[in-house]
Structures are given as C-alpha cells and as structure tokens.
C-alpha positions in Angstrom: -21.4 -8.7 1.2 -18.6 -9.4 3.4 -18.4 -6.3 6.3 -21.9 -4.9 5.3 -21.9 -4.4 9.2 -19.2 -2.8 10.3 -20.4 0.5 11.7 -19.2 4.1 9.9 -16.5 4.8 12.7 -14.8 1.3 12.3 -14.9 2.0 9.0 -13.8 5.4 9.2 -11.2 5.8 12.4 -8.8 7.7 9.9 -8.0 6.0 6.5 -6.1 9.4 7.0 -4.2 7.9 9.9 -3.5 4.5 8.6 -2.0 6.4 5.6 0.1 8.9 7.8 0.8 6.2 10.8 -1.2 7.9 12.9 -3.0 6.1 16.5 -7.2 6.4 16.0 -8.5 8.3 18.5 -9.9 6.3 21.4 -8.5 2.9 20.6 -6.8 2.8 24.2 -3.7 1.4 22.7 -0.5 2.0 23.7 1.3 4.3 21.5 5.1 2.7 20.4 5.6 5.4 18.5 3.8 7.7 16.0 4.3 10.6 13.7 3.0 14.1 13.9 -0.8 15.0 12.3 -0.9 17.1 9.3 -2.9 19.9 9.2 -6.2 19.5 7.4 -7.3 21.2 3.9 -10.3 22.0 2.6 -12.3 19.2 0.5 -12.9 20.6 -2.4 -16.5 21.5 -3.3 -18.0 20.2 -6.8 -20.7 21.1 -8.7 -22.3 21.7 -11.8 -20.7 23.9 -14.7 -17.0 22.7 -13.5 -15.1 19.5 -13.8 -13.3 18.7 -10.4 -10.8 16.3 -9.9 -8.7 15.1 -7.1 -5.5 13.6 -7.9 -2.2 12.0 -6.0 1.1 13.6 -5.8 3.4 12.0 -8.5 6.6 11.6 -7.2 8.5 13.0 -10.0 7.3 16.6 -10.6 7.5 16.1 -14.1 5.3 13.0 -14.5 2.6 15.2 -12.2 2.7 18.2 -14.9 1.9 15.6 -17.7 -0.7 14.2 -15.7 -2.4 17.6 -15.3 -1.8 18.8 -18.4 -3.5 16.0 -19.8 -6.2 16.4 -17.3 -6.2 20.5 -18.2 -6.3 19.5 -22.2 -9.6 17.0 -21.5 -11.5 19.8 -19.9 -10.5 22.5 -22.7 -11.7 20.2 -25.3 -14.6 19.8 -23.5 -15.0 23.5 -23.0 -15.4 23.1 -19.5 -13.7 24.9 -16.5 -11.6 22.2 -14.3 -10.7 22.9 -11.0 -7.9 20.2 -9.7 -5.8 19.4 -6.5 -3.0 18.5 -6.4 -2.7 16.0 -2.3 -3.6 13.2 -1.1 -6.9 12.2 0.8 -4.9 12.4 4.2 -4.2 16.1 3.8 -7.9 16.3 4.1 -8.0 15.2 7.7 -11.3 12.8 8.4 -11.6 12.2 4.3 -14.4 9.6 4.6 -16.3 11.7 6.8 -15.6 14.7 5.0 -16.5 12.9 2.0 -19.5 11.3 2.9 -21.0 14.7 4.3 -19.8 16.0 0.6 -22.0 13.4 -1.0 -24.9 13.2 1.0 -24.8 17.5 0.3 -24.9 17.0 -3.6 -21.5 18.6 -3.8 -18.5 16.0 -3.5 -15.6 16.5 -6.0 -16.0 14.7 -9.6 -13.0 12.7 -10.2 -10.2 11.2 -7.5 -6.8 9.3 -8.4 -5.4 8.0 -5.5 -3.4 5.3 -4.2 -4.4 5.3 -0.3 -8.0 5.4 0.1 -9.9 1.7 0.9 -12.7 0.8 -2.1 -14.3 -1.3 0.1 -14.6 1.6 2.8 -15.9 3.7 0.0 -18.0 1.2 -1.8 -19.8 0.0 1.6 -20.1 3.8 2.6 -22.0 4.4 -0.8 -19.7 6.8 -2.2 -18.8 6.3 -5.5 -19.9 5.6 -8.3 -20.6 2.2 -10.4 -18.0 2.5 -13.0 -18.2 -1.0 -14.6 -18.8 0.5 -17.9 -15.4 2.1 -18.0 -13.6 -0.7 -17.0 -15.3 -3.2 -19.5 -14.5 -0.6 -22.0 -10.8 -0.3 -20.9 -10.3 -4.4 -21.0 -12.0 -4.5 -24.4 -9.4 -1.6 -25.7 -5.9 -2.4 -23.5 -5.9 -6.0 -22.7 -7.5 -7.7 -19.3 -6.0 -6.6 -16.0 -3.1 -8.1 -15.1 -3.5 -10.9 -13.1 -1.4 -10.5 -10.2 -2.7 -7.4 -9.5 -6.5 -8.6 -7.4 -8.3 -6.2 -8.7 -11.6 -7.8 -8.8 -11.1 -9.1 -5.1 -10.1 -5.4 -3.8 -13.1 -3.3 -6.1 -15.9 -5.4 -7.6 -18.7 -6.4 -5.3 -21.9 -8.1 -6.7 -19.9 -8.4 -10.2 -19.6 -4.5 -10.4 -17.0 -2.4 -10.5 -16.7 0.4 -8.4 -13.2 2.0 -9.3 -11.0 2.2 -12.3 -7.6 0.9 -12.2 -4.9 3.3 -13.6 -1.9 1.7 -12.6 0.0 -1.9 -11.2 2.5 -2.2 -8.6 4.0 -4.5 -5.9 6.4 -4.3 -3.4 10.1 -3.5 -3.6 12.2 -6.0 -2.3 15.8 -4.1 -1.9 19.1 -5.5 -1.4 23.0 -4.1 -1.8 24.2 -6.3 -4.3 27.8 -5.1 -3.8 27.7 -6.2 -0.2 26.2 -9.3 -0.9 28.8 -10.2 -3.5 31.8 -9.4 -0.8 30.4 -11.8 1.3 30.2 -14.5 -0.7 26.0 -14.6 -0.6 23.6 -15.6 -3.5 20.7 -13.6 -3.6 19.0 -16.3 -5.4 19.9 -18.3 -1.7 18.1 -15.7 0.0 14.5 -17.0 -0.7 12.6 -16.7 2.9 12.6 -13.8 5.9 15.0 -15.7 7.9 17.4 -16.4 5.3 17.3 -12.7 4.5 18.1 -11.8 8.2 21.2 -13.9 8.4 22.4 -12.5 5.0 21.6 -8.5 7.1 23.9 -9.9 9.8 26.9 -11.2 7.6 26.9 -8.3 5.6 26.8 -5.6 8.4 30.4 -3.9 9.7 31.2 -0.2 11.0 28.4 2.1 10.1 26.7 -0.2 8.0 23.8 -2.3 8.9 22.1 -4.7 7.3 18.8 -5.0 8.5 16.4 -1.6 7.0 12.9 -2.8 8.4 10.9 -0.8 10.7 8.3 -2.4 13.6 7.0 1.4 14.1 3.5 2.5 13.7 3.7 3.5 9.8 2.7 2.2 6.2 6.2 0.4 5.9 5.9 -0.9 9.5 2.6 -2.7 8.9 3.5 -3.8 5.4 6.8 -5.9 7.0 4.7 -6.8 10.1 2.3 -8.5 8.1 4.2 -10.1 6.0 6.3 -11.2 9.0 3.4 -12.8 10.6 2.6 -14.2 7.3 5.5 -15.4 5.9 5.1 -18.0 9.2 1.4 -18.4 8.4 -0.5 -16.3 10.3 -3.4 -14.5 9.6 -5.8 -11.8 11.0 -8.8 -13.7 10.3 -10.4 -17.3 8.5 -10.6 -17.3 4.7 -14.1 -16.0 5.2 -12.8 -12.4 6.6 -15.8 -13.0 9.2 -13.9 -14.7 12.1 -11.0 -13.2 13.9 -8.1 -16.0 13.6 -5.0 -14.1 14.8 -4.0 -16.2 18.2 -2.2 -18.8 16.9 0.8 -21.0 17.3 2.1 -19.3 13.6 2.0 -15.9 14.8 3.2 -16.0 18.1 6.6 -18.2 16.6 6.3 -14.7 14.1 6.3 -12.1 17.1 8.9 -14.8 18.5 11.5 -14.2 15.3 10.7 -10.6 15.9 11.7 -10.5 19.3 14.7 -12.0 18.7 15.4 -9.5 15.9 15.0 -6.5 17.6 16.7 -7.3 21.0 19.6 -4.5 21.2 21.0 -7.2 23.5 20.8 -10.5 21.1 22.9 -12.1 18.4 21.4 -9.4 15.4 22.3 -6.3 17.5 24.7 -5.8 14.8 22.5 -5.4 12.1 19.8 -3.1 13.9 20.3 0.9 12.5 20.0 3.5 15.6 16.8 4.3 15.9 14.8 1.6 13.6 12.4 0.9 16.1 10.8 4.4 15.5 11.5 4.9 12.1 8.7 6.4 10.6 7.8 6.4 6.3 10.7 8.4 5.6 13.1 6.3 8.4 14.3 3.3 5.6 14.2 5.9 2.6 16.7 8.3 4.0 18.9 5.3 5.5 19.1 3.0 2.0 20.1 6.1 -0.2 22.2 7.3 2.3 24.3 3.7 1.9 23.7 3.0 5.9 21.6 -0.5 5.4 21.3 -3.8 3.5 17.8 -4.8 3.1 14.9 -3.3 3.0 11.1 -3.2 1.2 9.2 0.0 -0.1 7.3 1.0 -2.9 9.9 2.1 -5.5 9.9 5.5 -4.4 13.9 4.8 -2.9 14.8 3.1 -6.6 13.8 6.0 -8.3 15.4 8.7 -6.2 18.2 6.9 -6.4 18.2 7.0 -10.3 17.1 10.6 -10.5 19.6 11.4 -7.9 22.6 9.4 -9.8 23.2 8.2 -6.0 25.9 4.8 -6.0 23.6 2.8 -4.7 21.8 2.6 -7.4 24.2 0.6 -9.6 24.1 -1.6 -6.2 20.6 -2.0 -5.8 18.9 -5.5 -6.5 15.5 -5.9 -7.0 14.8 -9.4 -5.4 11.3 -11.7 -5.6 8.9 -11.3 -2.7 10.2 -13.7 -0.2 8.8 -17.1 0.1 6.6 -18.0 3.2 8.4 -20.1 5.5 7.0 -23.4 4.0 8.2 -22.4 1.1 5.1 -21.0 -0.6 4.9 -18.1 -2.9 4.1 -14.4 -2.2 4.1 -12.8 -5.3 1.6 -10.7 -6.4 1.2 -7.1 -6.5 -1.5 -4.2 -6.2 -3.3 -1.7 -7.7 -1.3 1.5 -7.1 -3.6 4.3 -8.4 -7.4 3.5 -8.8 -9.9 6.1 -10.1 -13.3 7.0 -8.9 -16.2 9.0 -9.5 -18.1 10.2 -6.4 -22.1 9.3 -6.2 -23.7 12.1 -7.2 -21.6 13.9 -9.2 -22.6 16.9 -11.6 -20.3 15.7 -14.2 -20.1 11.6 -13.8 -20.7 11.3 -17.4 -17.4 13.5 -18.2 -15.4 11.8 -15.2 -16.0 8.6 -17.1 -14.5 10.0 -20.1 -11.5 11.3 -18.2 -10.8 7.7 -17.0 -10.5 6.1 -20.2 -8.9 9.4 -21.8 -6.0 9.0 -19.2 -5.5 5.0 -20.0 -5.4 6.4 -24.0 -1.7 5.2 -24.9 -1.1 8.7 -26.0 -1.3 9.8 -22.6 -0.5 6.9 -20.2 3.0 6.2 -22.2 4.0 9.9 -21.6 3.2 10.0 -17.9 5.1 6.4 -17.4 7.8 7.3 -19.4 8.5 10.2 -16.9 7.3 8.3 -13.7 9.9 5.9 -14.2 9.0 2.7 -11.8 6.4 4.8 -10.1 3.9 4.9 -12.9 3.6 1.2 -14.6 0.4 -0.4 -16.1 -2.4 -2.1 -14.7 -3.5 -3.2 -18.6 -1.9 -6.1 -20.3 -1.8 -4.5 -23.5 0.0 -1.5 -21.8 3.0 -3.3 -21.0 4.2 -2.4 -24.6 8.6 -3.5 -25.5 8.8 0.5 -25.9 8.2 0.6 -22.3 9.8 -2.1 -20.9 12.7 -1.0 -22.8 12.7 2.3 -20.9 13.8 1.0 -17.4 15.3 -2.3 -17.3 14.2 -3.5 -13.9 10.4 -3.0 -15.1 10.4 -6.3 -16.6 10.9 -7.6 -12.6 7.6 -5.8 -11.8 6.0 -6.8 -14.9 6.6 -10.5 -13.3 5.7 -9.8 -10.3 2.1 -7.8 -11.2 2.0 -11.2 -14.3 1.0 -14.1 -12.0 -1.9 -16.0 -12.3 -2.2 -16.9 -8.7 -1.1 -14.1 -6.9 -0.8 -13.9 -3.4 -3.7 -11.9 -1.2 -1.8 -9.6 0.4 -2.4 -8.3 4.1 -6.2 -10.1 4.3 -4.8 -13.4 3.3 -6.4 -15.9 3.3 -9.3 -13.7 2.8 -10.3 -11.2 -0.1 -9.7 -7.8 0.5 -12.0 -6.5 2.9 -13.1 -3.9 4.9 -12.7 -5.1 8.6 -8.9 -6.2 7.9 -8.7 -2.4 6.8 -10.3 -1.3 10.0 -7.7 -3.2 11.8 -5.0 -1.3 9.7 -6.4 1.7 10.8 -7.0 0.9 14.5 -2.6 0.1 14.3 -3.3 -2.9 16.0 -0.6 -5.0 14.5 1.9 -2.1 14.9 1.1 -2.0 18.9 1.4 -5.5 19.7 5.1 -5.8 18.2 5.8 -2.5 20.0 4.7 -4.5 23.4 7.1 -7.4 22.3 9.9 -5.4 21.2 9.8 -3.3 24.7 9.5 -6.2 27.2 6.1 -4.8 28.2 4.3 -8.3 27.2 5.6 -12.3 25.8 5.3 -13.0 22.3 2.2 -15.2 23.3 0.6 -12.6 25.5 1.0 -9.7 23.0 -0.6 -12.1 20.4 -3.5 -12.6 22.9 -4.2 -9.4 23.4 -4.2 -7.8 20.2 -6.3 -11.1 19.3 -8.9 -9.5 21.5 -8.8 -6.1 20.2 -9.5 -7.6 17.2 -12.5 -9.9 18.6 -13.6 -6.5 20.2 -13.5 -4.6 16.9 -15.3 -7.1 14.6 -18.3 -7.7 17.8 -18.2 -3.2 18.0 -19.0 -3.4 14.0 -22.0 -6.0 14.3 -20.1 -9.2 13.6 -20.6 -11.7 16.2 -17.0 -13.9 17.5 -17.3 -17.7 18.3 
C-alpha cells in the first residue's frame, strides 16, 4: 500500500488545520499568514443502545433539517435513540487523534458525513470500517459512480471499500459575464490560467478587480496553488506518490507566473483586490458577492448565496470549464464532496450501514438536493435524474464536469490520491513557499528548492527513503 509508512504525526499534524488553514505545530515554517484556531468540542462518545452519527454543516439550513430528519426518522423506525452533531471534524481539534483514542477505547461515534477528513489517513490509521458491501449494494440500485469523480483512487485500497460516497462535486470556476461581454472577451477564449489573467487585467477599472485568487495559507489558497503549479506541469511527487518530484523547471516557471502576478509594483497591479495576499476562506466569498472581483474558483458555496440572496451577480455569474494545463491538456474532473463512514468498532455498524444506503434512497436524497441547490448533487449515475437537473440549470455544467471518463487526479497528480501528498497539505508547504516568492524573502527557484526539501524531509521523517 502506497504510504503504509508514514508515521501517525505525519499523518495526523492537523487534518483539522489543513481544513481551517492553520500552520502544524513544529513545522519551522514561516508563517505568510494564517487564520485564528477554533476552539475544540467534545468527540462525541458512542456506544451500545444508541445510534450516533456525525454529520457536516449543510450550507443551507433547510437542506441540514431534511438531512436530520431523515437521519431522526431512520432511528425511530428502528426504535433506537440517536444522538447526532451537527460540525465538522475540525471543530473537534486533533480529530484523528481524538478519534483513534475513541476507537482503540471501544467507544468512537457510529456514523460520520463529512467532506474534509482524508480516507486514506483514516483507512491507514485503521479507523473505519470496510463498507464495500454498501457500496456494491448502492451501484447495483443507483447506477455506477460517476466517473469523474476518483472515487476508487481516493477510498478503495486492496479492492475494498472503506467509505461511502454520498455526493459528487468539482470545482467552481467563476467569472463576471457582464464584464467580460463589455470588453469584448469570449469566455470560450479564456481556456488556460494565463489567458484568464489577462482577461482579470482588461476587465478591471475603479474599485473593481479582476483577479479573486488568494496565495494565503487556506483551503482556496492551496486549491489555486496547486493547480497553478500544475496547470504548468508540476507536481509534488512521481506517478508512484513514493518520490518527492517538486524541484523542477515546471514549477519554478509556475512560482515565476506567480511572482509576476502578485507584484503590487508589476504590470497586474491593477487587477490585485487590497488585501488578497492574506485572504483567508471567507476572503474571495465576501469579495465576488460583494461585486468587487472578476474571477475566481470555490466550491459553489458563492453561487448559491448568491441565488438564495437574489444578489446581481448572480444573473452575471458564469460557470466556466476547469482551465486547461498550459499544453493544452485537460483538467476536468471532480471529487467526492461528502463520503460516509462507519468507525471500527462500532456498537451499531450493522444499523450505520443501513443509514448509508437509506440516505442514497431517492425518497430522501432528492429532497435533500432539491433544497441544497448546487451544494448537494449526486455521486450515483442513476441519481442524476431530468427532475433534478431541471431544478437548477447550471447542474448540467457539474454533471459534465463530475461525467468524464478520464478525469484529471487532482492535487496528487500524477499520482492516486495518497496519504503523504495529504501530509504535505497539512504541513502548508505549498502555501509557504509562494508566501517566500510573493514577499521577496526567496527566488522563484530557491523557494522551489526549499520547499522541495521540506518535502524530501517529510517523506524520509515517515519512513520513505529519497534518491
């Protein structure tokens, strides 16, 4: 197995903190810039005699009351008590820690849906469950998974499954249509990073600016980082996800084009928002809705606030394709956005099952999408049904995105989804070394160096050996 190795505080330096865009403890990396800690809660403690389920915070309040209603109507048919939570793992401070003390105690909750927590951290910890029944039994009753999606690369291991996906998702690639269109600019023109940047700088005037991507220490930051690097074919590591392959000609020319695009002094000064380079999670929503910028990418969290909201820029908003890598290659694909699991152990793993395929039951997955809007789409092939799609016109763009048969990898291309790559998430590697850029503290070619060694450091730390 790939990352059998890796020790538990690789694997553990805060999936909490890569999910709040927090620094790890310890690292002895510089901090750019970094939001505030959240206080911990409780884990809460399962057991026999009550069914005890962990769920994300939907978005729209009233998706989350049909999602626990439905999870409140399971239990009472069942005739047993249910005791559910309503946050997400990083409200829980050290969650893998906490959890793997739960489970090795006989007492870890039943049931979690969440959307931030790394499988292979979980699987390779031995927390969870095998669960690859349920999904055998989902494909045979809603269609195969869709394609684009990965699902198999990011949660079977050894041909077994060891989370349930719930839902499908990708990537939101935003744009002002309306400012666009002034300017004479085809969106279908706009297929790579750097034609996208120019398109920022044309479009941007007085108090408007095109260009809505952070380089800060957060989930958005790393997600256009990557890509970034990416898009101009770098990598973190060899297709094997073994050997640490970041210091390379590609990435530096990608920390180049971000130099350049963050110098308050250069030719896209224009374009830059005050403050970008420390935006954190909440730094593009507030911006885009507030009509301040031109581009940006997010989960679709600012498309349906916008709707909700009846905010203009809604009627201006365009969803565009994931942009091309440089050489023209695709990057579509998507994720999956909600998985399920059932913690090893568990008093009631036989009932959690049950919950997993009662919540894909059309019934109830079509009344919880219908009020989650772009937030809550399917992971299922046969879930995708015209009643659906007919619901929200711009699904049909995710339903392409989520639909192809060779999807792009995502952050551990050209590796499978791994555990170390998520280590290096954690450790905000990435983040740091683009802060050093940006700053003047290092060259594009240095900073790559150097955060190539962190890497090396952190893969030899975890028991795998560097040429």
């Amino acid at each position: 197995m790939t990352f059998k190795t890796l020790t538990r505080r690789d694997l553990l330096v805060g999936t909490a903190a890569a999910g709040a865009g927090l620094l790890a403890a310890g690292t002895g990396l510089p901090v750019f810039a970094e939001d505030k800690p959240k206080p911990d809660a409780p884990l809460p403690v399962g057991g026999a005699g009550k069914l005890t389920v962990i769920h994300r915070t939907e978005y729209f309040e009233a998706a989350q009351t049909a999602f626990r209603e439905t999870v409140q109507a399971f239990a009472d048919s069942k005739g047993v008590q249910l005791d559910i939570s309503t946050t997400n793992p990083e409200s829980f401070g050290d969650f893998m820690g906490k959890m793997t003390a739960a489970v090795k105690a006989g007492n870890a909750p039943d049931f979690a849906y969440t959307s931030n927590v790394s499988i292979a951290q979980l699987h390779l910890l031995d927390l969870v469950e095998d669960v690859t029944d349920v999904v055998d039994e989902a494909v045979a009753k809603y269609g195969d998974i869709m394609p684009g999606l990965n699902a198999a690369k990011t949660a079977q291991f050894d041909g077994r499954w060891k989370a349930i996906p719930l839902i499908g998702t990708t990537t939101g690639y935003y744009a002002r249509g309306d400012k666009l269109k002034e300017k004479g600019i085809d969106p279908a023109s706009l297929k790579t990073i750097v034609d996208r940047r120019e398109a920022a700088l044309a479009i941007s005037g007085p108090d408007f600016y095109g260009w809505g991507f952070t380089p800060n220490q957060s989930g958005d930051g790393f997600g256009f980082l990557i890509a970034t690097v990416q898009a101009f074919g770098g990598h973190f590591t060899d297709e094997t996800g073994q050997v640490v392959t970041f210091n390379t000609p590609e990435t530096v020319a990608a920390f180049e084009f971000l130099r350049e695009t963050y110098d308050r002094k250069g030719k896209y000064a224009a374009m830059l928002p005050p403050g970008v380079e420390s935006w954190n999670d909440t730094g593009n929503n507030e911006a885009y809705l507030a009509g301040q910028i031109g581009f940006t990418q997010n989960a679709f969290s600012i498309y349906a606030q916008s709707k909700r909201d009846g905010n203009p820029v809604y009627a201006n908003t365009l969803l565009l394709r994931a942009p091309t890598a440089i050489n023209g290659d695709s990057r579509d694909g998507g994720n999956v956005g909600g998985w399920m699991t059932i913690f090893k152990g568990s008093a009631n793993a036989a009932l959690a099952k049950e919950l997993a395929l009662n919540l894909l039951d059309p019934v109830n997955f079509n009344k919880i999408a219908s009020l989650g809007s772009v937030l809550f789409t399917p992971a299922y092939q046969k879930l995708w049904t015209p009643e659906l799609l007919a619901a929200e016109p711009n699904l049909a763009t995710i339903k392409e995105a989520v639909d192809v048969t060779n999807p792009f990898l995502g952050q551990s291309w050209p590796a499978n989804p791994n555990a170390g790559v998520d280590a290096i998430r954690a450790q905000g590697v990435l983040e740091q070394s683009v802060g050093n850029v940006i700053s003047g503290r290092m060259s594009p070619a240095d900073a790559v160096k150097d955060a190539h060694q962190k890497m090396v450091d952190l893969f030899e730390e975890g028991g795998i050996a560097q040429p």
